[in-house]
GUTOR-774300 format. One record per residue (C-alpha): residue in one letter; x, y, z; residue number from 1. Coordinates in steps of 0.001 Angstrom, whole numbers, plus 500000, padded with zeros to 6 digits. Layout:
<rs>
{rest A&east X&north Y&up Z&nr NUM}
...
</rs>
This chain:
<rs>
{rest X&east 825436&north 232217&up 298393&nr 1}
{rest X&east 828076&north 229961&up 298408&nr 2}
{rest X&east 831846&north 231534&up 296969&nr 3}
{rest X&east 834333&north 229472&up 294778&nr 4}
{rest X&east 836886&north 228431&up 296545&nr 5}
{rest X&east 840205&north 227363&up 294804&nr 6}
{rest X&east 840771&north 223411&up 296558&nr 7}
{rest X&east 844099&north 223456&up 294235&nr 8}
{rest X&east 845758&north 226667&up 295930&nr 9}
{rest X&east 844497&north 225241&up 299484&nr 10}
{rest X&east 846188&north 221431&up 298578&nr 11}
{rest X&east 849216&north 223600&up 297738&nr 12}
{rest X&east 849474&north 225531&up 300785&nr 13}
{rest X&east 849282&north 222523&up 302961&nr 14}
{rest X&east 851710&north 220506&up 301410&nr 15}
{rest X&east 853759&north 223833&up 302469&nr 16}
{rest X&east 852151&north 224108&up 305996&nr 17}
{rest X&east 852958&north 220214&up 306697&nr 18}
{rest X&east 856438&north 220277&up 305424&nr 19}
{rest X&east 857316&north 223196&up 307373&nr 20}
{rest X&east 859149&north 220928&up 309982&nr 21}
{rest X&east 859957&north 217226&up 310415&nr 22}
{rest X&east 857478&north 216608&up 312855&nr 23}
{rest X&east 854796&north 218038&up 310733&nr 24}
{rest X&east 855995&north 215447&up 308298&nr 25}
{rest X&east 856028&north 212736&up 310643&nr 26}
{rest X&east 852838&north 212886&up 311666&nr 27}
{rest X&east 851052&north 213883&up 308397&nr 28}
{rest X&east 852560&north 210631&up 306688&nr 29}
{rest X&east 851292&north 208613&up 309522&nr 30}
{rest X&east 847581&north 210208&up 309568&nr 31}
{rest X&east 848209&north 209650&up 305531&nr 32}
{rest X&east 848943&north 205860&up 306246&nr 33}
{rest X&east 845558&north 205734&up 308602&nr 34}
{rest X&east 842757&north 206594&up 305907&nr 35}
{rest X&east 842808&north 210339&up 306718&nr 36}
{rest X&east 842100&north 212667&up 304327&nr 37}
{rest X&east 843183&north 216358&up 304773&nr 38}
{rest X&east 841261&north 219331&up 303877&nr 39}
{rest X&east 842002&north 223206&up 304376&nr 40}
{rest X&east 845244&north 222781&up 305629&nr 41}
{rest X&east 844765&north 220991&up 309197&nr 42}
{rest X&east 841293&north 219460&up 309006&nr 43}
{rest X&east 840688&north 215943&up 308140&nr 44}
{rest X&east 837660&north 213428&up 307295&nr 45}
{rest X&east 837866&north 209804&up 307337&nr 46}
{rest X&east 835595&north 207251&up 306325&nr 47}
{rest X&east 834271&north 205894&up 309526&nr 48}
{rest X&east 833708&north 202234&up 309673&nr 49}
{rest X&east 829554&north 202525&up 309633&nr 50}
{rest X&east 828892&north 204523&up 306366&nr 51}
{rest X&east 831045&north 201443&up 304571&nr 52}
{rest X&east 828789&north 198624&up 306798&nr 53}
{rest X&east 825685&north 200732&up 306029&nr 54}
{rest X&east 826142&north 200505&up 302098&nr 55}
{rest X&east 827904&north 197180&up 301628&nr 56}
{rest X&east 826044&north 195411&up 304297&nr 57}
{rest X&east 822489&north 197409&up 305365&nr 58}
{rest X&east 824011&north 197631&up 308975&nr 59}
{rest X&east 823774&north 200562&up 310933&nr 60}
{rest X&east 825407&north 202263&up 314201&nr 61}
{rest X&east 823569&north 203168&up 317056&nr 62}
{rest X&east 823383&north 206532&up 316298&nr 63}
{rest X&east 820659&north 205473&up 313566&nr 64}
{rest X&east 818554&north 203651&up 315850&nr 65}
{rest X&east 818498&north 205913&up 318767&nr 66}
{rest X&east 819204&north 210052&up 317131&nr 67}
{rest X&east 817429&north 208585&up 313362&nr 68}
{rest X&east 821179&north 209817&up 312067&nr 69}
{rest X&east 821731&north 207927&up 308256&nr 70}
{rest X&east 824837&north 205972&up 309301&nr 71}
{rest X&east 825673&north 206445&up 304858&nr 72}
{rest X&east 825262&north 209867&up 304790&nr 73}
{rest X&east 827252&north 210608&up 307814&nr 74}
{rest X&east 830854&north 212779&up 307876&nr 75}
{rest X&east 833846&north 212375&up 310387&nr 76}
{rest X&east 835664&north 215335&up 310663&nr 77}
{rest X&east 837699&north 217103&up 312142&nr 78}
{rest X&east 839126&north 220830&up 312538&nr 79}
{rest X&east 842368&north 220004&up 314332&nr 80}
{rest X&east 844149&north 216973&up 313030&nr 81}
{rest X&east 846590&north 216376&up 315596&nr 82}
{rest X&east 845935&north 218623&up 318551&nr 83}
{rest X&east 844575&north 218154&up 321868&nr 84}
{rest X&east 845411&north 219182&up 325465&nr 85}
{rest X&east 845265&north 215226&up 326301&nr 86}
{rest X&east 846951&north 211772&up 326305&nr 87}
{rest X&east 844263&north 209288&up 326679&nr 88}
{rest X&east 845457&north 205936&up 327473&nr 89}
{rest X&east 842656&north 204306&up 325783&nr 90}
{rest X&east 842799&north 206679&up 322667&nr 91}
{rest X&east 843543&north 204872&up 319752&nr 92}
{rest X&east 844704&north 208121&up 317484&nr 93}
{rest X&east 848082&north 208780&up 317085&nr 94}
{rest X&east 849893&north 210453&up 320228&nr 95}
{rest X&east 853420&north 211760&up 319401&nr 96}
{rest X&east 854972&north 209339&up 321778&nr 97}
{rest X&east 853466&north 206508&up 319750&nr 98}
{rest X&east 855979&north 207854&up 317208&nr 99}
{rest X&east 858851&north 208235&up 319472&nr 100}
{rest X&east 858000&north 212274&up 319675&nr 101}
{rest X&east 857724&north 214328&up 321932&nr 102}
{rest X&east 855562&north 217065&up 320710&nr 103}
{rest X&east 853530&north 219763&up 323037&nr 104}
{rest X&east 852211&north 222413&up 320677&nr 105}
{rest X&east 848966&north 223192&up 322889&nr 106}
{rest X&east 847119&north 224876&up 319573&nr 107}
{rest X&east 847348&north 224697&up 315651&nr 108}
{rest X&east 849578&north 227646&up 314181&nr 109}
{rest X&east 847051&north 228126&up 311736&nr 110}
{rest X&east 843377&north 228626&up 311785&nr 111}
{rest X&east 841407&north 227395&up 308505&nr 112}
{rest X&east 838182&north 229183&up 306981&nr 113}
{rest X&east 834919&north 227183&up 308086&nr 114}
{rest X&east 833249&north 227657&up 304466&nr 115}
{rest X&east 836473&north 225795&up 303455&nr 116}
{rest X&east 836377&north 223182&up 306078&nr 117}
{rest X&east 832424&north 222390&up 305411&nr 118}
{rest X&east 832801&north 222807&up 301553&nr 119}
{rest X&east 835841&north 220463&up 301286&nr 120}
{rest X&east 834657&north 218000&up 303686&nr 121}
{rest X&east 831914&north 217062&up 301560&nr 122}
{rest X&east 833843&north 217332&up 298123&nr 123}
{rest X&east 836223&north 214490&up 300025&nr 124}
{rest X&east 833616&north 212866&up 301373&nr 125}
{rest X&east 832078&north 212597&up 298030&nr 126}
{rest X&east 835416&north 211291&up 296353&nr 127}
{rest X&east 835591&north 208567&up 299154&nr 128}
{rest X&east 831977&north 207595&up 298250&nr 129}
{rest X&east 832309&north 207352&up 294825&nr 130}
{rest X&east 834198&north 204312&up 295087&nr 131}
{rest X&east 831335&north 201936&up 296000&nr 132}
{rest X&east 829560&north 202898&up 292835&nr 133}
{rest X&east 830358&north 199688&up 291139&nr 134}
{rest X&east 829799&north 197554&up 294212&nr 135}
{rest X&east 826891&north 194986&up 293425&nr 136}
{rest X&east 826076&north 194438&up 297030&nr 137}
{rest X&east 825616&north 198859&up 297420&nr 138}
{rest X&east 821935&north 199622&up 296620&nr 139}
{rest X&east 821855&north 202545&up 293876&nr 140}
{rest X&east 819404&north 204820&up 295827&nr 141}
{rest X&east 821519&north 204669&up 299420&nr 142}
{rest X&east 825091&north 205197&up 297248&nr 143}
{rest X&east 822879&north 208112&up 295315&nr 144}
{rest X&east 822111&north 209286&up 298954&nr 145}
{rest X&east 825694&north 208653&up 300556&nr 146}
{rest X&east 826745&north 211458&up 297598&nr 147}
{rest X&east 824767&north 213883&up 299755&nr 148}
{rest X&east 825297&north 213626&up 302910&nr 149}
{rest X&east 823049&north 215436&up 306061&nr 150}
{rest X&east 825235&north 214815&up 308792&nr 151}
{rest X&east 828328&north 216140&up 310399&nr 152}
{rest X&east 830386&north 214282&up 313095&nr 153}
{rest X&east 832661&north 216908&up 314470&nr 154}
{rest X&east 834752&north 214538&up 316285&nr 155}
{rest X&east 837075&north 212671&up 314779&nr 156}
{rest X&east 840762&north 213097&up 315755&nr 157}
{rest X&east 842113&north 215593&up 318034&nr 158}
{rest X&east 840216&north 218370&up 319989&nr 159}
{rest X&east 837369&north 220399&up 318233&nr 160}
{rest X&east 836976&north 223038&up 320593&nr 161}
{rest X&east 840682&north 223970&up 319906&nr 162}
{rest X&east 839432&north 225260&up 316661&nr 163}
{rest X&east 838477&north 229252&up 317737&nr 164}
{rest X&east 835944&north 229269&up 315155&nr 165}
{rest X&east 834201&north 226701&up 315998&nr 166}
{rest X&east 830445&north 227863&up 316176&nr 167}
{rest X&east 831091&north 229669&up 312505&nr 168}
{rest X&east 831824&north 225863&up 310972&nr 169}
{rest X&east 828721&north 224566&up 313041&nr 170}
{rest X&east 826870&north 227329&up 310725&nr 171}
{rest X&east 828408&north 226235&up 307666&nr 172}
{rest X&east 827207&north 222553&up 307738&nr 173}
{rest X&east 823784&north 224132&up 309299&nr 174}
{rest X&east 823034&north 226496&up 306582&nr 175}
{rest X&east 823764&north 223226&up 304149&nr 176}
{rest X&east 820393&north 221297&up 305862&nr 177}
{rest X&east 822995&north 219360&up 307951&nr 178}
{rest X&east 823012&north 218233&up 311171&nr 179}
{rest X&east 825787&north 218006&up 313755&nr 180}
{rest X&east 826958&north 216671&up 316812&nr 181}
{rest X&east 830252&north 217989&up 318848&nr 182}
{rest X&east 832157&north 215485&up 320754&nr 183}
{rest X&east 834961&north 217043&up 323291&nr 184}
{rest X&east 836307&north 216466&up 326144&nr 185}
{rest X&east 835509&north 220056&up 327911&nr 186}
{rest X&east 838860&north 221663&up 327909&nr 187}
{rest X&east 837416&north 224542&up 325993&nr 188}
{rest X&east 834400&north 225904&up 328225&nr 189}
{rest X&east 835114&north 229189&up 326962&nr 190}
{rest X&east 834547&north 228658&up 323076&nr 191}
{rest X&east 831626&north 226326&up 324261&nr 192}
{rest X&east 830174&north 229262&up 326338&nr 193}
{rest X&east 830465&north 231653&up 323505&nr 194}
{rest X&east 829473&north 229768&up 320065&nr 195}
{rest X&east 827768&north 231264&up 317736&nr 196}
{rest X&east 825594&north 228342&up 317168&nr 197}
{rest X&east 825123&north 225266&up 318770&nr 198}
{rest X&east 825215&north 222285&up 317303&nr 199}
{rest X&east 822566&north 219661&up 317104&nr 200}
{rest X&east 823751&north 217361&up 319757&nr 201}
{rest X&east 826823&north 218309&up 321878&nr 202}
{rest X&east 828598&north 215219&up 323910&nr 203}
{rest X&east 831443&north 215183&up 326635&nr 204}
{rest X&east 833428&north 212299&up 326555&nr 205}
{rest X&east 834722&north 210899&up 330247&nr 206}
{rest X&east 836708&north 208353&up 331565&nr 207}
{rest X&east 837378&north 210055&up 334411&nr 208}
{rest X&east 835058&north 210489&up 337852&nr 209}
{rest X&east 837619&north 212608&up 339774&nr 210}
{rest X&east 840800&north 214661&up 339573&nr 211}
{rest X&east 843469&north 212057&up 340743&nr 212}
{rest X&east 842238&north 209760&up 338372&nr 213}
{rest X&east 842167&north 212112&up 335188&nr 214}
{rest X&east 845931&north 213075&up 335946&nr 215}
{rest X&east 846311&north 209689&up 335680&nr 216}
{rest X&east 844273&north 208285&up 332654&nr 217}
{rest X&east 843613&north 211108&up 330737&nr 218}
{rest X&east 847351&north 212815&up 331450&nr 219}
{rest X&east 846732&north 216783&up 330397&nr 220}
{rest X&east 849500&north 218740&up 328347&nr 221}
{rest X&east 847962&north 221848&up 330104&nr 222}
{rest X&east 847519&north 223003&up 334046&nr 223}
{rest X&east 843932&north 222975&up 335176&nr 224}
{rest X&east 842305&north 220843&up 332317&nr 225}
{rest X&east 840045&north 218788&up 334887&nr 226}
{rest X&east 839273&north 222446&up 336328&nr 227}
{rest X&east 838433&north 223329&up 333178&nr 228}
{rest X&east 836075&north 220064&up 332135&nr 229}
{rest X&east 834491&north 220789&up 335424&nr 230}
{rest X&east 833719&north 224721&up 334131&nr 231}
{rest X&east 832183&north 222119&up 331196&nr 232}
{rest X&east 829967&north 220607&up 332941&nr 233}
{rest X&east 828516&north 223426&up 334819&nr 234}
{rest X&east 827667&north 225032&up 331231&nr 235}
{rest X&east 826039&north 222256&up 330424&nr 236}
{rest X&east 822475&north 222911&up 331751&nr 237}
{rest X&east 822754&north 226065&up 329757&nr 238}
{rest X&east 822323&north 224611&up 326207&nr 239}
{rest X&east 819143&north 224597&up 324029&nr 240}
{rest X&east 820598&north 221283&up 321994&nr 241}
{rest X&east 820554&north 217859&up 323595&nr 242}
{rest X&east 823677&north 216930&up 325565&nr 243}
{rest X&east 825533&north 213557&up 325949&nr 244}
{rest X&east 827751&north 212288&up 328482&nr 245}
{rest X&east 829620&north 209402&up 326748&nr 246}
{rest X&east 831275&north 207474&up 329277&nr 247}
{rest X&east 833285&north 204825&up 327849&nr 248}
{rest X&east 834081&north 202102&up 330630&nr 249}
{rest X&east 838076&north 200690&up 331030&nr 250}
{rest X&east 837550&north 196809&up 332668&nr 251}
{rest X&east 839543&north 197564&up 335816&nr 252}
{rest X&east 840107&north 201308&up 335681&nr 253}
{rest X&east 836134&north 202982&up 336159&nr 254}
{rest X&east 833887&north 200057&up 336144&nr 255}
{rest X&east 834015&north 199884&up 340032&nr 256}
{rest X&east 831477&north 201207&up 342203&nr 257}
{rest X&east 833986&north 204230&up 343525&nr 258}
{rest X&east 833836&north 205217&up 339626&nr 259}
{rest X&east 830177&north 205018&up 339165&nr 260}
{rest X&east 829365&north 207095&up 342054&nr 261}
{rest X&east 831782&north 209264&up 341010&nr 262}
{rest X&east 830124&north 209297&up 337619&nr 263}
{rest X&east 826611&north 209784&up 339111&nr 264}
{rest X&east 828090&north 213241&up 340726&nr 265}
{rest X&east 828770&north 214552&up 337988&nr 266}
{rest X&east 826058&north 213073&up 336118&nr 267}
{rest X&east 823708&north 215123&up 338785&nr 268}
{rest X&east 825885&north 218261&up 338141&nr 269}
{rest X&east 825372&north 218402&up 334858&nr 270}
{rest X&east 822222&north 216839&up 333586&nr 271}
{rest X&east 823025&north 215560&up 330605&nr 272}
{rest X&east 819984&north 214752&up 328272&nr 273}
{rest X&east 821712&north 211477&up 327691&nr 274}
{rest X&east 823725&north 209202&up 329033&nr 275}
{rest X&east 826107&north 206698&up 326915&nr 276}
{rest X&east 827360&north 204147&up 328734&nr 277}
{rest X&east 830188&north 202465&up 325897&nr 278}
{rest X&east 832779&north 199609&up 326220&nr 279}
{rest X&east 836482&north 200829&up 325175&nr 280}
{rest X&east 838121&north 199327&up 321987&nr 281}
{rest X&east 841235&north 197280&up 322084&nr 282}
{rest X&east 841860&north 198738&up 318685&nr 283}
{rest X&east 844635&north 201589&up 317251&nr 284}
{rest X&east 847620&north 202997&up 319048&nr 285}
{rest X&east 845442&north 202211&up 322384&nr 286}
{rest X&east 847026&north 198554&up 322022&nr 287}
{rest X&east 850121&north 199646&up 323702&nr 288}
{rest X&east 848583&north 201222&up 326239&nr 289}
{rest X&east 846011&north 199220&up 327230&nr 290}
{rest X&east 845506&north 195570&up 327371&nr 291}
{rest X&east 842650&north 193149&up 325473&nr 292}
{rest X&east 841403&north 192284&up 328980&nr 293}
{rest X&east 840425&north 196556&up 329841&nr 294}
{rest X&east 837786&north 195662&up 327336&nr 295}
{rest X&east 834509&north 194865&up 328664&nr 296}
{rest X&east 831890&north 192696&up 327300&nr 297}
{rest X&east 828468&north 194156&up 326072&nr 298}
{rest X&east 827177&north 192043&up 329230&nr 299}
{rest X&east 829676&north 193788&up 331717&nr 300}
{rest X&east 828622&north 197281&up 330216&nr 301}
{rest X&east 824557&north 196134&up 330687&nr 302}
{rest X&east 825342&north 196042&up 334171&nr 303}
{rest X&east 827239&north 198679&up 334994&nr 304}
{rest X&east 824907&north 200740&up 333198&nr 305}
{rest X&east 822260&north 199750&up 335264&nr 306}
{rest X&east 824259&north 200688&up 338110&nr 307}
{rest X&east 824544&north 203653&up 336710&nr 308}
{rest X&east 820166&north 204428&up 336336&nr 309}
{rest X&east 819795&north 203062&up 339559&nr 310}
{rest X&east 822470&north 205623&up 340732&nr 311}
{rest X&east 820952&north 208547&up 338658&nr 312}
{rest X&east 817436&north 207805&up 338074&nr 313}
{rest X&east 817922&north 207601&up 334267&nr 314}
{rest X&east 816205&north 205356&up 332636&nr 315}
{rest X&east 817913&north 202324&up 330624&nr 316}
{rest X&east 816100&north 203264&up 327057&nr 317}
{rest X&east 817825&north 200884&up 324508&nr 318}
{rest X&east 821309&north 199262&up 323558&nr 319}
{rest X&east 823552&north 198485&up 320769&nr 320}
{rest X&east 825106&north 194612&up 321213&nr 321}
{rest X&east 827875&north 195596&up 317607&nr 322}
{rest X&east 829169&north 198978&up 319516&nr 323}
{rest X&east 828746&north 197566&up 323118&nr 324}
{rest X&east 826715&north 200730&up 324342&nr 325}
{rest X&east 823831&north 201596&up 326494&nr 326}
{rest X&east 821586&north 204561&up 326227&nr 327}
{rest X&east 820633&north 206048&up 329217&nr 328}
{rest X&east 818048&north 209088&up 329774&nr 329}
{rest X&east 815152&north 211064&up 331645&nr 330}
{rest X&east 812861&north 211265&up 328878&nr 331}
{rest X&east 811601&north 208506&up 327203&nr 332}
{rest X&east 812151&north 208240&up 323758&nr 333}
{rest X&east 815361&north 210080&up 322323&nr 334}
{rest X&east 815303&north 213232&up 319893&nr 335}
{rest X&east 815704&north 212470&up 316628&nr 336}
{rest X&east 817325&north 214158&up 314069&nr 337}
{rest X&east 816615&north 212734&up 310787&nr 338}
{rest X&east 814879&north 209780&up 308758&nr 339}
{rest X&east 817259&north 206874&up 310405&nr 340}
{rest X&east 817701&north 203295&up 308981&nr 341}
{rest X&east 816422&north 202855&up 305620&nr 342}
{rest X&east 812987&north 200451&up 305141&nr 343}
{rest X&east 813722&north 196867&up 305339&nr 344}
{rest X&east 816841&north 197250&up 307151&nr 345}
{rest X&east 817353&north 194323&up 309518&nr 346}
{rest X&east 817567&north 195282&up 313209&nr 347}
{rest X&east 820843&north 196404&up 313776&nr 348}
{rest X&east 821187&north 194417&up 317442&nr 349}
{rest X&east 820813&north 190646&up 316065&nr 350}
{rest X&east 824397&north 190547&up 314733&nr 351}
{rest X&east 827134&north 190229&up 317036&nr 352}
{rest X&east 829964&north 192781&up 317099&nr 353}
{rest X&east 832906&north 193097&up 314476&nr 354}
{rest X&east 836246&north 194007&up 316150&nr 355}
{rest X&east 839038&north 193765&up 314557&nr 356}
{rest X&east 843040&north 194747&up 315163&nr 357}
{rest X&east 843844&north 197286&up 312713&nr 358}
{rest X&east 842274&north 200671&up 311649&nr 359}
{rest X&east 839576&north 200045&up 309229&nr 360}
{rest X&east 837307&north 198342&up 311986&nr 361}
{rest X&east 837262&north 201570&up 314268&nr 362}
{rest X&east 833774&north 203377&up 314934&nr 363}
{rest X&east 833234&north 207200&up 314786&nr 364}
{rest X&east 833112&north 208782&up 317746&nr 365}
{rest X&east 830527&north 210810&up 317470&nr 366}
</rs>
């Protein structure tokens, strides 16, 4: 049974918790500014780009075709608004240098409740839906469905597995008929070794094929953190759920063969169920790190994904031209984990992608 939970006391407190210090401030307004929406006091949801294009215009991400995931009925969240043990170049979330800070807290102070995360992430999710209610294009049985969503995309701004209780929230959104998938980037092996539940589809993101490289692109806050992803990837076999190596590919930085045979290795190591094989985004605060030319086209990432199977001896299942991904895997047709694109839907791969500078057009990660 689920308990009442007062949302007015827990806006209060985090008003408090977020104007406990000027950086606090700073970066709240900014994630404010962005679309995100707090909840407890340092979670967050935000609309990602696909639940709008899946109600206003029947298009749908990838994660519909390939995992049968209902792009309207899909969550972004987050447990840990603002912290992570990296500083991705190609990140496009906020970094406190983007804001002329220079913050290193390696953890949030505070730790919220995971009934209160799950329960509040679908009240806001609900009060961002509601505004398409009105919409003539929206089709009243998809917005009616949007209202109640079935998935959970744990992924959306800073590092999940900093949140300790981690495998409790998984159980929240589980216990609701949801489904989830984790996105991280491994730092954590040691609350992904000991959750309490896994979730439906866990993914490591990498950029990265070796150490030198990682200090470089990825540039940790903490010693060891490639040590660490490394302790990942050895876990990795271990897990009953599917698993997902999302490699997103930098034109210039890991598209050259050094990278993908760097990639394979650890491909081998941990034998992932998938393989994603995705183009980076000139989009967000990565624009002044990066440059519009580190972004490949959807042909560049066919190839190098094909590199890649030939490499690994995964096979090259399916592809999204809008997100500029590849799927890659040993069995041959992927797990699904719900009902997918609605009946009539056109197929998601005729139109040709939508990128635009500025935050609305960004994708979920997860």
């Amino acid at each position: 049974m689920l308990r009442r939970i007062d949302f007015k006391e827990i806006a209060r407190k985090r008003e408090e918790f977020w104007n406990s210090s000027p950086a606090y401030r700073v970066i709240y307004e900014s994630l404010k500014k962005q679309g995100y929406h707090f909840i407890g006091l340092v979670g967050v949801v935000k609309r990602c780009h696909w639940t709008r294009e899946a109600l206003v215009n029947r298009r749908f991400c990838y994660k519909c075709l390939w995992y049968g995931i209902e792009s309207h009925r899909c969550i972004q969240m987050s447990p840990t608004a603002a912290w992570c043990w990296l500083r991705c170049r190609h990140c496009w979330r906020i970094q406190p240098e983007d804001i002329g800070m220079h913050w290193d807290e390696t953890r949030p102070p505070v730790i919220d409740d995971p009934e209160v995360l799950a329960e509040e992430s679908i009240r806001v999710q609900r009060q961002i839906i509601a505004g398409y209610k009105g919409n003539p294009r929206v089709d009243p049985k998809m917005f009616e469905e949007a209202m109640n969503p079935k998935h959970v995309a744990i992924s959306l701004t800073g590092e999940p597995t900093l949140y300790p209780r981690l495998g409790e929230l998984i159980h929240e959104y589980h216990r609701r008929g949801m489904t989830t998938f984790l996105v991280t980037h491994g730092v954590r092996p040691d609350i992904l070794g000991s959750l309490e539940e896994e979730p439906s589809q866990l993914y490591l993101s990498l950029e990265s094929w070796n150490r030198e490289k990682f200090m470089y692109f990825n540039r940790p806050i903490v010693p060891r953190a490639w040590e660490l992803i490394m302790q990942t990837i050895e876990l990795f076999p271990s897990f009953k759920s599917p698993t997902v190596y999302r490699i997103t590919i930098v034109k210039g930085f890991n598209d050259s063969d050094e990278a993908l045979k760097g990639f394979a290795k650890l491909i081998e190591k941990g034998n992932p169920t998938y393989v994603e094989v995705k183009a980076y985004m000139y989009v967000g605060y990565s624009r002044g790190r990066l440059a519009p030319a580190n972004m490949p086209k959807h042909e560049e990432i066919r190839v190098i994904a094909r590199k890649l199977a030939d490499l690994t001896g995964y096979m090259y299942l399916s592809e999204s031209v809008p997100s500029r991904i590849v799927l890659l895997s040993r069995i041959k047709e992927p797990i699904r984990h719900g009902k997918g694109c609605p009946d009539g839907v056109k197929h998601p791969e005729k139109y040709a992608p939508v990128i635009k500078p500025g935050y609305e057009e960004m994708e979920s990660t997860g």
